[in-house]
Z-matrix of the N, CA and C atoms (Angstrom, degrees):
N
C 1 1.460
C 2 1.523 1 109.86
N 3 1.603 2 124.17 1 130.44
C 4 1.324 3 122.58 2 -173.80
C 5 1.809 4 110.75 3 -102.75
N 6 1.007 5 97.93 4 120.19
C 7 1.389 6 107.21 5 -176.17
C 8 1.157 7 102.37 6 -65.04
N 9 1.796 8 109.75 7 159.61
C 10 1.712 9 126.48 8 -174.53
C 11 1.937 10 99.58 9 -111.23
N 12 0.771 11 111.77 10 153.10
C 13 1.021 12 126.82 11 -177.23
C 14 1.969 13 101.33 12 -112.92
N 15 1.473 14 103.52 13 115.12
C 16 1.571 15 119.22 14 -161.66
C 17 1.636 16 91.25 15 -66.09
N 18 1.371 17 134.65 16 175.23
C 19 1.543 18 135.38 17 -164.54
C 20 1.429 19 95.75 18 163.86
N 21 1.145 20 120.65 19 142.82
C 22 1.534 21 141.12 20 155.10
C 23 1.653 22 109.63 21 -41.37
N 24 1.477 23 103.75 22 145.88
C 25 1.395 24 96.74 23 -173.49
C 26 2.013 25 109.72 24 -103.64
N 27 0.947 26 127.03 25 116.12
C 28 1.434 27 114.48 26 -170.66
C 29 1.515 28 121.51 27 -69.19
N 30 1.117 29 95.53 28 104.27
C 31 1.878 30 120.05 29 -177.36
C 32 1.771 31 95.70 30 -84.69
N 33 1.321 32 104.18 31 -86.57
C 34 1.805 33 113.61 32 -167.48
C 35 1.169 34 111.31 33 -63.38
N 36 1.340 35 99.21 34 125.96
C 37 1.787 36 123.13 35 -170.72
C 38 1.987 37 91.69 36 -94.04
N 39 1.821 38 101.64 37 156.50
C 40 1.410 39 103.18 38 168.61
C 41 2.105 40 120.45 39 -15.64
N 42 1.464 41 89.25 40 -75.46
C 43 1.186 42 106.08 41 -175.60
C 44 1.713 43 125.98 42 -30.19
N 45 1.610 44 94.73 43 -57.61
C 46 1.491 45 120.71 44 167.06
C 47 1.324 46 112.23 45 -43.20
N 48 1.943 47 117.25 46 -75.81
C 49 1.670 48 105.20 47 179.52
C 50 1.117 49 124.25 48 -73.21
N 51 1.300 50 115.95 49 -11.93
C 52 2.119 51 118.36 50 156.01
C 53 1.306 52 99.82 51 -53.05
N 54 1.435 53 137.81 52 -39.77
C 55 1.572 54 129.26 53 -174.32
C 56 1.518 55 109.09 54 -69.18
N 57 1.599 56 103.53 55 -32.58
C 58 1.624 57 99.40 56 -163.18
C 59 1.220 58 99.35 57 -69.99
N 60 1.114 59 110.28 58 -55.46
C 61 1.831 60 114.71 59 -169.79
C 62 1.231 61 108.21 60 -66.95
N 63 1.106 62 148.16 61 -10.05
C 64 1.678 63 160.98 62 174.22
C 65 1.530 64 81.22 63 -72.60
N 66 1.067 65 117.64 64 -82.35
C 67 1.475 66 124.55 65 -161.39
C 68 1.180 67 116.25 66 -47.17
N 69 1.483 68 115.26 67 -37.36
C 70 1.551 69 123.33 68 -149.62
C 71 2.258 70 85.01 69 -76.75
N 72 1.095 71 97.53 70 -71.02
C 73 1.192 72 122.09 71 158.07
C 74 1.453 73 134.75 72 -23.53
N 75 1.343 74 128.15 73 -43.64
C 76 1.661 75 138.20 74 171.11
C 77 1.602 76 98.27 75 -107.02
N 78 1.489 77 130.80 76 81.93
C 79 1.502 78 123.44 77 -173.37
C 80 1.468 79 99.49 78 -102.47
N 81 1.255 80 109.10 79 146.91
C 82 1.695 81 129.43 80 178.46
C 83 1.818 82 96.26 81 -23.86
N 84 1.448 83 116.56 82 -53.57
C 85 1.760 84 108.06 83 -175.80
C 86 1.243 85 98.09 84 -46.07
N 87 1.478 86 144.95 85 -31.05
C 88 1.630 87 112.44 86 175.45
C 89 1.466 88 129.82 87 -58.86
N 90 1.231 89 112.75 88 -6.96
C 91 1.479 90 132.74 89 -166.73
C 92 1.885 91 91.79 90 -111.19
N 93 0.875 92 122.41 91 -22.58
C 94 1.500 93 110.66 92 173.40
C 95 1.504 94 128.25 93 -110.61
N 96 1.392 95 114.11 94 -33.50
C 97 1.359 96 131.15 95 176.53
C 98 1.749 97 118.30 96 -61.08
N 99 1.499 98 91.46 97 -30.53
C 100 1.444 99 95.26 98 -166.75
C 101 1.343 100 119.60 99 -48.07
N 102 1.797 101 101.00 100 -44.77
C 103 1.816 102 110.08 101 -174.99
C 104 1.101 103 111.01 102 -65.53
N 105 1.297 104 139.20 103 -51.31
C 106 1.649 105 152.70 104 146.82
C 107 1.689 106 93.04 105 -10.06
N 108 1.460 107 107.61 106 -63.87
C 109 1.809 108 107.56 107 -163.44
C 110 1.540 109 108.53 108 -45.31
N 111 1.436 110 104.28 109 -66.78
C 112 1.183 111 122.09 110 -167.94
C 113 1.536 112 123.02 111 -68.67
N 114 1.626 113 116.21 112 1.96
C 115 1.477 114 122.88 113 -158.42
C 116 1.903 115 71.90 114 -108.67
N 117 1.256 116 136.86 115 -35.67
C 118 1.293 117 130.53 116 -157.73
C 119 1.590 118 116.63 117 -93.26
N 120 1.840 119 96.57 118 -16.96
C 121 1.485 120 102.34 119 -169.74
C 122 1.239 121 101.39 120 -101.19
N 123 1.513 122 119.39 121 -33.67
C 124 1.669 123 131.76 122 175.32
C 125 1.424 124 112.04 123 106.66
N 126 1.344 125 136.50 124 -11.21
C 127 1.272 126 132.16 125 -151.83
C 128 1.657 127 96.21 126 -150.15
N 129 1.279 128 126.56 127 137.66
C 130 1.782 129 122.81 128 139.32
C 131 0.949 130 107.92 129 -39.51
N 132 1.672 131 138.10 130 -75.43
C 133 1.675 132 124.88 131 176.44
C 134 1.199 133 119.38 132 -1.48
N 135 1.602 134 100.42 133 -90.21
C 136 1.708 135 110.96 134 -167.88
C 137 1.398 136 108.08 135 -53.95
N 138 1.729 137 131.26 136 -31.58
C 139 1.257 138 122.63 137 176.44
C 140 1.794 139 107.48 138 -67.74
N 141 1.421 140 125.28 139 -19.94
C 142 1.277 141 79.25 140 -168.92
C 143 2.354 142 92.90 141 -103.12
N 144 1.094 143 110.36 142 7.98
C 145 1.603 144 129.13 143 148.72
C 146 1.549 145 99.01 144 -48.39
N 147 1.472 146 112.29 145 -62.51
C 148 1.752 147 94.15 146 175.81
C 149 1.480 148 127.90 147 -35.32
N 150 1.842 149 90.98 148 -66.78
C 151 1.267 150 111.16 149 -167.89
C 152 1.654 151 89.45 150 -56.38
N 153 1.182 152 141.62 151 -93.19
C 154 1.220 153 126.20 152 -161.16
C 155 1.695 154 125.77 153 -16.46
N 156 1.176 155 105.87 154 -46.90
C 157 1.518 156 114.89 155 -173.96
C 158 1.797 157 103.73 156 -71.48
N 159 1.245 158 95.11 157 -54.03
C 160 1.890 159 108.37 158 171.71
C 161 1.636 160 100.27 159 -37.14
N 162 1.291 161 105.09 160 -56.13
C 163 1.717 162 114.58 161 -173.06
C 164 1.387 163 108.86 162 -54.25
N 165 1.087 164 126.17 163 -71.88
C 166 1.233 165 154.26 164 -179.05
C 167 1.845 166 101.38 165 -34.53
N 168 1.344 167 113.57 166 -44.86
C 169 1.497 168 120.23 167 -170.12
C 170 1.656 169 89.92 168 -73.38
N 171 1.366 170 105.13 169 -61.07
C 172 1.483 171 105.78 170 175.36
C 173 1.293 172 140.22 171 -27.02
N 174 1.294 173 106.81 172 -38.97
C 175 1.300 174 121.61 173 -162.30
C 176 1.637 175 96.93 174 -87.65
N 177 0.953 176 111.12 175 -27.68
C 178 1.899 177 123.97 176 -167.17
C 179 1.872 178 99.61 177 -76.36
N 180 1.617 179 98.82 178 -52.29
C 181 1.085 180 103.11 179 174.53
C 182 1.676 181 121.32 180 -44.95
N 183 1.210 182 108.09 181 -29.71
C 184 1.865 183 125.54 182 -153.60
C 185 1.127 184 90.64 183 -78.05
N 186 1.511 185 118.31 184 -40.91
C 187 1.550 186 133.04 185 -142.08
C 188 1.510 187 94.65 186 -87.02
N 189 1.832 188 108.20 187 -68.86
C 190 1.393 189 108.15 188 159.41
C 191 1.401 190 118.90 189 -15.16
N 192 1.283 191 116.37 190 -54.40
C 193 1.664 192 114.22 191 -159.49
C 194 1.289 193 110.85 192 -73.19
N 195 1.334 194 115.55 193 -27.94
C 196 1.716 195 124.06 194 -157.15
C 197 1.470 196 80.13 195 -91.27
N 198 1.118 197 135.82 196 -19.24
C 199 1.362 198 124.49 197 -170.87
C 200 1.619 199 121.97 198 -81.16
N 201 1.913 200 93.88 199 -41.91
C 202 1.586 201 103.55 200 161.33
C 203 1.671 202 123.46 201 -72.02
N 204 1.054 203 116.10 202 -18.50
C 205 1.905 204 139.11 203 -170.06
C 206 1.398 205 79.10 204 -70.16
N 207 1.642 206 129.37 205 -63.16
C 208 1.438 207 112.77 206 -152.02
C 209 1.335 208 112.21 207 -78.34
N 210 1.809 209 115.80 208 -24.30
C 211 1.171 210 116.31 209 -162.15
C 212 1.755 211 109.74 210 -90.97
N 213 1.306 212 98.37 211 -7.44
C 214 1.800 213 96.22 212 172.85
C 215 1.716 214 104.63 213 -150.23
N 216 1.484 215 108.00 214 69.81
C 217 1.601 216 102.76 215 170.28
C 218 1.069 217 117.30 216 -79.74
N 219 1.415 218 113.18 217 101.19
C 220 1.333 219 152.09 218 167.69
C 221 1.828 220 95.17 219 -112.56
N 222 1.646 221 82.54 220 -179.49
C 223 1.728 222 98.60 221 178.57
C 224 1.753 223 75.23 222 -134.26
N 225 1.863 224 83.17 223 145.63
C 226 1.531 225 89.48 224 -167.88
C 227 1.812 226 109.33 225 150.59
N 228 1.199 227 107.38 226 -55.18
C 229 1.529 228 106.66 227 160.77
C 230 1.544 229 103.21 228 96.77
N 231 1.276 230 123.14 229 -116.71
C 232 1.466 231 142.00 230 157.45
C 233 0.630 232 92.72 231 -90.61
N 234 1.663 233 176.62 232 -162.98
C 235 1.345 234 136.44 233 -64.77
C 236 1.688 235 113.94 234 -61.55
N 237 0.970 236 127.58 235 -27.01
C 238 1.315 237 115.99 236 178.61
C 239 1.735 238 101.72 237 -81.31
N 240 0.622 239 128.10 238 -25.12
C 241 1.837 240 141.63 239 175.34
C 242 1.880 241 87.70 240 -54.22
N 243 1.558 242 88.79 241 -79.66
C 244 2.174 243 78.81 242 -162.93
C 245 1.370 244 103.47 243 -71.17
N 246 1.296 245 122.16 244 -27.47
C 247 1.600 246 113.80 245 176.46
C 248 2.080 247 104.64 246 -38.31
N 249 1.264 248 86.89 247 -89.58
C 250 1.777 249 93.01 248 168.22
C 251 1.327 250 126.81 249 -27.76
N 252 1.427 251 132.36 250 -66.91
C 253 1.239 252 151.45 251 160.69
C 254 1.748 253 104.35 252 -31.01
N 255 1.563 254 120.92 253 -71.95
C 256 0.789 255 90.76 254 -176.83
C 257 1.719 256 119.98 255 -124.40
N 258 1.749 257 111.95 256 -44.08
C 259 1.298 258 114.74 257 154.28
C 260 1.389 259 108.34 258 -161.13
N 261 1.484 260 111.76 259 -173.60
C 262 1.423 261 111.13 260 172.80
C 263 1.302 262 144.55 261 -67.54
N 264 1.607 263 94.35 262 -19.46
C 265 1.342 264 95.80 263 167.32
C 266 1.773 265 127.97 264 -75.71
N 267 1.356 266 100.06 265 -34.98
C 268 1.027 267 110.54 266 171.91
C 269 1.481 268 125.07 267 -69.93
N 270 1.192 269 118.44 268 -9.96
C 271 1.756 270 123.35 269 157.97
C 272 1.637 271 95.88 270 -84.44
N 273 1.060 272 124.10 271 -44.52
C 274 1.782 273 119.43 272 -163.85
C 275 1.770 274 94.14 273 -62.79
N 276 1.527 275 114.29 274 -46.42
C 277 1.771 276 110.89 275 177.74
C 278 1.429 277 94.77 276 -58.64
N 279 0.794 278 114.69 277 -98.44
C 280 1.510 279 123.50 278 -176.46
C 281 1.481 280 119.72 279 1.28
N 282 1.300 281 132.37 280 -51.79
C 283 1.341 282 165.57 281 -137.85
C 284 1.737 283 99.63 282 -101.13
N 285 1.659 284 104.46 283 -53.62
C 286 1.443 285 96.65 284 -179.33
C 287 1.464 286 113.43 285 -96.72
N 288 1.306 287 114.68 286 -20.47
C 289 1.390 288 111.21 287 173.56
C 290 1.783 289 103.93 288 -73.05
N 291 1.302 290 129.40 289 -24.96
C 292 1.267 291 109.03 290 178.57
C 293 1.479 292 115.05 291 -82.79
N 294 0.973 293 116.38 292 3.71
C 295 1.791 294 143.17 293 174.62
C 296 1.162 295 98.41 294 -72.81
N 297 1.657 296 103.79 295 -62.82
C 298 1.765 297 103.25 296 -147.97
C 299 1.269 298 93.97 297 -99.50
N 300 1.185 299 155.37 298 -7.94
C 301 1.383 300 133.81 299 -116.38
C 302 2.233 301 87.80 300 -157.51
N 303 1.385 302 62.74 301 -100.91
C 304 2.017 303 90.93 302 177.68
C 305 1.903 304 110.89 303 -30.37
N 306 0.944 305 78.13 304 -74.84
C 307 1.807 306 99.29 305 -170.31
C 308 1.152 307 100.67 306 -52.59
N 309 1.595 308 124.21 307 -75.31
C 310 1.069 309 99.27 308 -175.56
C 311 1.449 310 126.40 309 -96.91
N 312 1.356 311 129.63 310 54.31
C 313 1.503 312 134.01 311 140.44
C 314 1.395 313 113.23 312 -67.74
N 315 1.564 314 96.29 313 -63.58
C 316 1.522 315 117.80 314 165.03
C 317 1.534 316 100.45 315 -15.87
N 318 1.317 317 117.14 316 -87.21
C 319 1.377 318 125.38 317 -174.71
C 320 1.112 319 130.64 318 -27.31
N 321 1.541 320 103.98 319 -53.02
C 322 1.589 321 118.79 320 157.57
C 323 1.125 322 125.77 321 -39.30
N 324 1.485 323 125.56 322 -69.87
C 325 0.822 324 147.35 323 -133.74
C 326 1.314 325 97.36 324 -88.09
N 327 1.420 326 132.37 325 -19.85
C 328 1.627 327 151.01 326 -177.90
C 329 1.554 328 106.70 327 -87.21
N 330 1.303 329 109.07 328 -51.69
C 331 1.694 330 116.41 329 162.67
C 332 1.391 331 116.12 330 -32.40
N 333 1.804 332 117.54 331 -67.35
C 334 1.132 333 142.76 332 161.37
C 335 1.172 334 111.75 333 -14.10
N 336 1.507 335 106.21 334 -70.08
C 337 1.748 336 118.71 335 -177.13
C 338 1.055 337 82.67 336 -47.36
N 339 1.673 338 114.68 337 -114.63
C 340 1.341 339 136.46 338 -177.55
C 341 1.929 340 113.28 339 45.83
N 342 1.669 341 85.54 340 -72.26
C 343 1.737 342 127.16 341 -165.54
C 344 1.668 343 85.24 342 -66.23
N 345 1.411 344 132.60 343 -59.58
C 346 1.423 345 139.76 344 -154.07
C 347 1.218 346 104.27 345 -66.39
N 348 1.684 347 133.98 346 -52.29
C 349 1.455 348 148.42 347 -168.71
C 350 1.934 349 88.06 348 -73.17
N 351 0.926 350 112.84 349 -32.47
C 352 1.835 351 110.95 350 -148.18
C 353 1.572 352 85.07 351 -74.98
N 354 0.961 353 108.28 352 -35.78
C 355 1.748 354 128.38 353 -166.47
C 356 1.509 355 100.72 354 -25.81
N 357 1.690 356 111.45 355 -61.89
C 358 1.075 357 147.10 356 -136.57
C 359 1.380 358 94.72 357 -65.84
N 360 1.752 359 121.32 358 -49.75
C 361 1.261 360 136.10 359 -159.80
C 362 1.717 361 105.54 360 -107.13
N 363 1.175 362 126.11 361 -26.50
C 364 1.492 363 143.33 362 148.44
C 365 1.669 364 127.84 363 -109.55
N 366 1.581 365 90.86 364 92.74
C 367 1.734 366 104.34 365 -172.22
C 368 1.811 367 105.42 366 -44.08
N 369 1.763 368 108.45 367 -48.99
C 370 1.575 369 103.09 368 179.98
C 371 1.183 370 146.23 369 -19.01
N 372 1.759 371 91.35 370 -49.94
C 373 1.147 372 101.37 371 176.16
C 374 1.843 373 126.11 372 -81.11
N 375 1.040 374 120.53 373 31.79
C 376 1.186 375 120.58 374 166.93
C 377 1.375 376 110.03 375 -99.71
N 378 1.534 377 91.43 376 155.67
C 379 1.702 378 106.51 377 -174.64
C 380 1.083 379 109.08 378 -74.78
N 381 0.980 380 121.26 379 104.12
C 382 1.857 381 111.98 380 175.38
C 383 1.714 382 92.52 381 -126.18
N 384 1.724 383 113.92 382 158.25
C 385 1.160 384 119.03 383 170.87
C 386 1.182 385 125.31 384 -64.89
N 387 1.417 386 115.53 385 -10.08
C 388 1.557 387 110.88 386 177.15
C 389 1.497 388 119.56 387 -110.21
N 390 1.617 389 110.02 388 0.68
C 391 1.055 390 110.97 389 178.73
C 392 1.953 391 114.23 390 -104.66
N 393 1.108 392 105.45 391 64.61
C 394 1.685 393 126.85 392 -161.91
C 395 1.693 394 91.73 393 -106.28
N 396 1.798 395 94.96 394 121.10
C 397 1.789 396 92.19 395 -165.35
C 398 1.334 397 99.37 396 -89.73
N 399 1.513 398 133.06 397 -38.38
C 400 1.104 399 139.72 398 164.36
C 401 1.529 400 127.04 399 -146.02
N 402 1.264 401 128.62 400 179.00
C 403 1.107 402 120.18 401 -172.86
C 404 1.706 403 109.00 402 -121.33
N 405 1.248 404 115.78 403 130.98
C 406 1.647 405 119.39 404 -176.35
C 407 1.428 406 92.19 405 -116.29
N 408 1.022 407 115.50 406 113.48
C 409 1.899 408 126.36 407 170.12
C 410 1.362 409 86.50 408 54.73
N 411 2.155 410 94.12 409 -132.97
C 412 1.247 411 90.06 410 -174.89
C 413 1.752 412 109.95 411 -96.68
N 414 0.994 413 132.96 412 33.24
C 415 1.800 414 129.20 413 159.35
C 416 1.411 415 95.00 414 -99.91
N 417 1.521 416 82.52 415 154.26
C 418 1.287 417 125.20 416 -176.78
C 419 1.379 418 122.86 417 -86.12
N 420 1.547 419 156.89 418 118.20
C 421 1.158 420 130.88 419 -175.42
C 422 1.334 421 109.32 420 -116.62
N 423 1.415 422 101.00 421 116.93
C 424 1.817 423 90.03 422 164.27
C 425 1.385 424 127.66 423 -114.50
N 426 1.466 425 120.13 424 -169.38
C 427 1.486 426 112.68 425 -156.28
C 428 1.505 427 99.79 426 -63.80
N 429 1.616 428 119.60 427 -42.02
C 430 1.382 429 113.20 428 -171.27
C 431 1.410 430 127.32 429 -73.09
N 432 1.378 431 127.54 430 5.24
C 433 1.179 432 146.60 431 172.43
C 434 1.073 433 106.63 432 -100.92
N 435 1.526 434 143.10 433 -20.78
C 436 1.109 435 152.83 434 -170.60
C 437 1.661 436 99.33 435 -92.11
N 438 1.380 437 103.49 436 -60.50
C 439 1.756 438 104.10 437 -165.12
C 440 2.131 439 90.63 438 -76.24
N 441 1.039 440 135.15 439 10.01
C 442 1.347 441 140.36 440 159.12
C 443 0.994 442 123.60 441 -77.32
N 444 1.409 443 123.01 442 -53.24
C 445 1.477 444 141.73 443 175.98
C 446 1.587 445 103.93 444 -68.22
N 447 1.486 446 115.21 445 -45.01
C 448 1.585 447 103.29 446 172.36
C 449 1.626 448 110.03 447 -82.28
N 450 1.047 449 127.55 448 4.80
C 451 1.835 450 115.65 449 -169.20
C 452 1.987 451 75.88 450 -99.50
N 453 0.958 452 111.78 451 -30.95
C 454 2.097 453 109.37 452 177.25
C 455 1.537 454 104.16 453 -44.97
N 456 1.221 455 74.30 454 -72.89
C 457 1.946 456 99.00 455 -158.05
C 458 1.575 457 86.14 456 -61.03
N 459 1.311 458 152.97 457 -60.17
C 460 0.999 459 113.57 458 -178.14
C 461 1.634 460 140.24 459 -77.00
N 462 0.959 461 92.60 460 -20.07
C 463 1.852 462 105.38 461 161.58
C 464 1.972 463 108.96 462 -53.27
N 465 1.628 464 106.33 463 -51.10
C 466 1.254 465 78.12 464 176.61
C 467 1.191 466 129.77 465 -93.95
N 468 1.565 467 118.53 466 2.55
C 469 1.732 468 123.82 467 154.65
C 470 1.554 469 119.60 468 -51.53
N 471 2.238 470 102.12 469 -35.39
C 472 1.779 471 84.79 470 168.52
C 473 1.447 472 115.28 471 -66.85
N 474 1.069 473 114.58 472 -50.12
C 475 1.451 474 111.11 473 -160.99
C 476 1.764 475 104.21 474 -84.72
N 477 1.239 476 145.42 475 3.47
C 478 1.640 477 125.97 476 120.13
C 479 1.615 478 105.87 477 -45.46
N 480 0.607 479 150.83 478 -51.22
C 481 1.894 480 137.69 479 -142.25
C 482 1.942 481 91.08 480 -82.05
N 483 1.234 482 113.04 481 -18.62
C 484 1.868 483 102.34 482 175.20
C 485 1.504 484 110.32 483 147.02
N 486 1.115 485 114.59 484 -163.25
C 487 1.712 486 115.03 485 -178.85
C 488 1.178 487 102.21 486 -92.89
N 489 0.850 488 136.32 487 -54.36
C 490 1.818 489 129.66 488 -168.63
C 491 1.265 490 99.70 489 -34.07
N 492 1.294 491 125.00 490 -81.54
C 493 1.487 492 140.60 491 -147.37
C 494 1.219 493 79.96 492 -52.57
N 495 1.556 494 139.49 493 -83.14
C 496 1.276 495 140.18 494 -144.96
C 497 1.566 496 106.96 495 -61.70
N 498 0.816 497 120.83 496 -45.66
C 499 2.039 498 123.33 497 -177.48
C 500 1.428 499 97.31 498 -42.85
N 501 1.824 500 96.78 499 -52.63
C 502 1.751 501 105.72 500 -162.62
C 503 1.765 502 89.83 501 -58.45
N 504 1.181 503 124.46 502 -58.47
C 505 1.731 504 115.77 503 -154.70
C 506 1.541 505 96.01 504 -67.45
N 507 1.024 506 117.12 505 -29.78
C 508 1.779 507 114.61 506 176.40
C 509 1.884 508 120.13 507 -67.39
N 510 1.468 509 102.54 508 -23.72
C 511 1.128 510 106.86 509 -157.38
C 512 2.050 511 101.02 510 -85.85
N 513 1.721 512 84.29 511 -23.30
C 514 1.925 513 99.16 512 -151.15
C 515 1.930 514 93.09 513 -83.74
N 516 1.588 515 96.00 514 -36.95
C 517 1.536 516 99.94 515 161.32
C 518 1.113 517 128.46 516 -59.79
N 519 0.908 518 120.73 517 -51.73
C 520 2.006 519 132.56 518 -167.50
C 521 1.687 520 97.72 519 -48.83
N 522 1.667 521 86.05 520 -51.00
C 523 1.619 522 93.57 521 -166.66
C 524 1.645 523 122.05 522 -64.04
N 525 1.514 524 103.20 523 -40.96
C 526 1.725 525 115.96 524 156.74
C 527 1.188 526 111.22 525 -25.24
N 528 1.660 527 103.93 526 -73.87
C 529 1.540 528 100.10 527 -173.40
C 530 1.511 529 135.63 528 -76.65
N 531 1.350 530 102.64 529 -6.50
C 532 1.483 531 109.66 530 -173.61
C 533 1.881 532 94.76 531 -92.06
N 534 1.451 533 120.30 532 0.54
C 535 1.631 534 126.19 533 -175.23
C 536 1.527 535 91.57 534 -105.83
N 537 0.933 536 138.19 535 -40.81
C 538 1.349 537 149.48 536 176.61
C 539 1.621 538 116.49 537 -65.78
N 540 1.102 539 100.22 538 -31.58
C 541 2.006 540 126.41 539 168.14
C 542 1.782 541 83.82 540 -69.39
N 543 1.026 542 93.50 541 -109.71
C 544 1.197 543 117.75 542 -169.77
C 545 1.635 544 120.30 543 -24.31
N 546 1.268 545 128.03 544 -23.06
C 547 1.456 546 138.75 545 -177.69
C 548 1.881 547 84.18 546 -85.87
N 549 1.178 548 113.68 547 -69.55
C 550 1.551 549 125.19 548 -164.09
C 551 1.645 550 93.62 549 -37.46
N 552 1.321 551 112.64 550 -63.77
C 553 1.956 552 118.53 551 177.40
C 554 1.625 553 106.77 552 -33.92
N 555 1.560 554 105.60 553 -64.90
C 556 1.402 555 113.80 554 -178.03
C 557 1.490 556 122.84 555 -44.62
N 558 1.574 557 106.34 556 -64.09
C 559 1.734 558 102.97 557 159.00
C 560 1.581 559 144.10 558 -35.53
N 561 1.488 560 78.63 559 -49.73
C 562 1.823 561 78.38 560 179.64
C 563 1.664 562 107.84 561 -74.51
N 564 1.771 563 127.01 562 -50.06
C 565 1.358 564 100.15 563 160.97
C 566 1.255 565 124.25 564 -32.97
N 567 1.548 566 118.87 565 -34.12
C 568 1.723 567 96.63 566 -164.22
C 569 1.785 568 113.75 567 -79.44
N 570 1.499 569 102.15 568 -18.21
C 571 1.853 570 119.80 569 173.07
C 572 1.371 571 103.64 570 -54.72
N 573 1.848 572 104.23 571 -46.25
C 574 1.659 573 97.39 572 -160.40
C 575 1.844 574 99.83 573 -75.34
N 576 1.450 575 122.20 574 -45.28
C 577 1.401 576 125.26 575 -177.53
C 578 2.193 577 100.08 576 -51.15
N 579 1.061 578 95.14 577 -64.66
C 580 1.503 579 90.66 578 179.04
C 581 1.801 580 117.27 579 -46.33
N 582 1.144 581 89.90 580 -33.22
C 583 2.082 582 99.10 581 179.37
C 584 1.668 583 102.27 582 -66.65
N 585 1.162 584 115.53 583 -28.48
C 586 1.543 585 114.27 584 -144.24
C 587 2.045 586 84.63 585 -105.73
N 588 1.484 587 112.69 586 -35.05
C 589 1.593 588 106.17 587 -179.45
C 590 1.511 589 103.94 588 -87.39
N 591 1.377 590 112.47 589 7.92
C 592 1.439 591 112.28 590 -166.81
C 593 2.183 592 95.99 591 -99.25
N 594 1.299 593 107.13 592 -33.50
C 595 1.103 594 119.53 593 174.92
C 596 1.533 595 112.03 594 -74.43
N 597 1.375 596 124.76 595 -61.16
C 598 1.508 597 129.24 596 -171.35
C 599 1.798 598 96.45 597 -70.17
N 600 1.243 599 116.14 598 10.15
C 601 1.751 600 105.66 599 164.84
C 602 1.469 601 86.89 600 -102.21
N 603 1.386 602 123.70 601 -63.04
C 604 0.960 603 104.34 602 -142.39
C 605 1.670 604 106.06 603 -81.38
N 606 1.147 605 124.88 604 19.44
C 607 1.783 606 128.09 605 154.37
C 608 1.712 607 102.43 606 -87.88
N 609 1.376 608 114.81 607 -40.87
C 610 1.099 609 96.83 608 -173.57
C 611 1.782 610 118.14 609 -77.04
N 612 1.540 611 121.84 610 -11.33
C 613 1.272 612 123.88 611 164.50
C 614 1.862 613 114.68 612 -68.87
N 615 1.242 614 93.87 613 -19.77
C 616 1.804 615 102.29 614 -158.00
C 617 1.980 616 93.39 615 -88.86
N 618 1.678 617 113.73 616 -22.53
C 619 1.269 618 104.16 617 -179.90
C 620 1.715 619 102.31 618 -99.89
């Protein structure tokens, strides 16, 4: 009898891990950081000088990774990275602080958004002092922390139930924001073309 050798089963097609890493990669802080960027640098220029340099780190990072992915395919991520690299303890730190710590800030901190953009189209959810849904000790709960904590818990009930569901909610996002990228690019060319026919009229009215 010839034994099988156990292996991952292939679920995510091209398309799919182009979404993950799209995603992993373009996170809601591009949609928030930017004004912060540009209030500190002074100019659009230097903000999109960030983004280039930001990019640029990125891309090294990607490269880095594909470099460790080939040299220890394992499942494991960064912990198998510093495990190897350097020892076990330092994947076991690593491992629970990105548990306890890392990961889920991240999480938070995406909820947050979520609640902040939603704002725009549902006034409720803004934090205001009088809009406090209940009180737990001494925190405060309001609606937008509330509809955060449930957009969590159910995001990670899809992706417990298997890969499909989760690829699909990863895939329908990625694409949101990379249309939302991409519309934002489109507009402002069309400001600067309109700025620039808005000027050569008004020289050509002035001669």
């Amino acid at each position: 009898m010839s034994e099988t050798t156990p292996s991952f089963k292939p679920t995510l097609g091209l398309l799919d891990a182009t979404m993950i890493v799209a995603g992993s990669m373009i996170g809601s802080g591009i949609f928030i950081v930017s004004a912060d960027i540009t209030r500190n640098v002074g100019s659009a220029g230097w903000l999109i000088v960030v983004w280039l340099l930001t990019g640029f780190m990125t891309l090294t990072a990607a490269l880095s990774y594909g470099e460790l992915s080939a040299m220890f395919p394992k499942a494991g991520g960064q912990y198998v990275y510093l495990k190897e690299s350097y020892n076990k303890l330092t994947g076991f730190l690593y491992g629970w602080s990105f548990f306890s710590v890392i990961q889920t800030g991240t999480i938070a901190a995406v909820g947050v958004a979520f609640c902040k953009f939603a704002a725009y189209f549902i006034p409720a959810l803004e934090m205001n002092e009088s809009d406090v849904l209940f009180l737990l000790g001494p925190f405060k709960i309001y609606p937008a922390q509330f509809v955060s904590i449930f957009i969590i818990i159910l995001l990670t009930y899809i992706n417990t139930k298997g890969v499909q569901g989760g690829k699909m909610i990863q895939t329908i996002f990625t694409v949101t924001k990379l249309l939302s990228l991409f519309g934002l690019i489109v507009f402002g060319f069309y400001l600067l073309l309109m700025l620039m026919y808005g000027m050569q009229t008004g020289q050509m009215l002035l001669l």
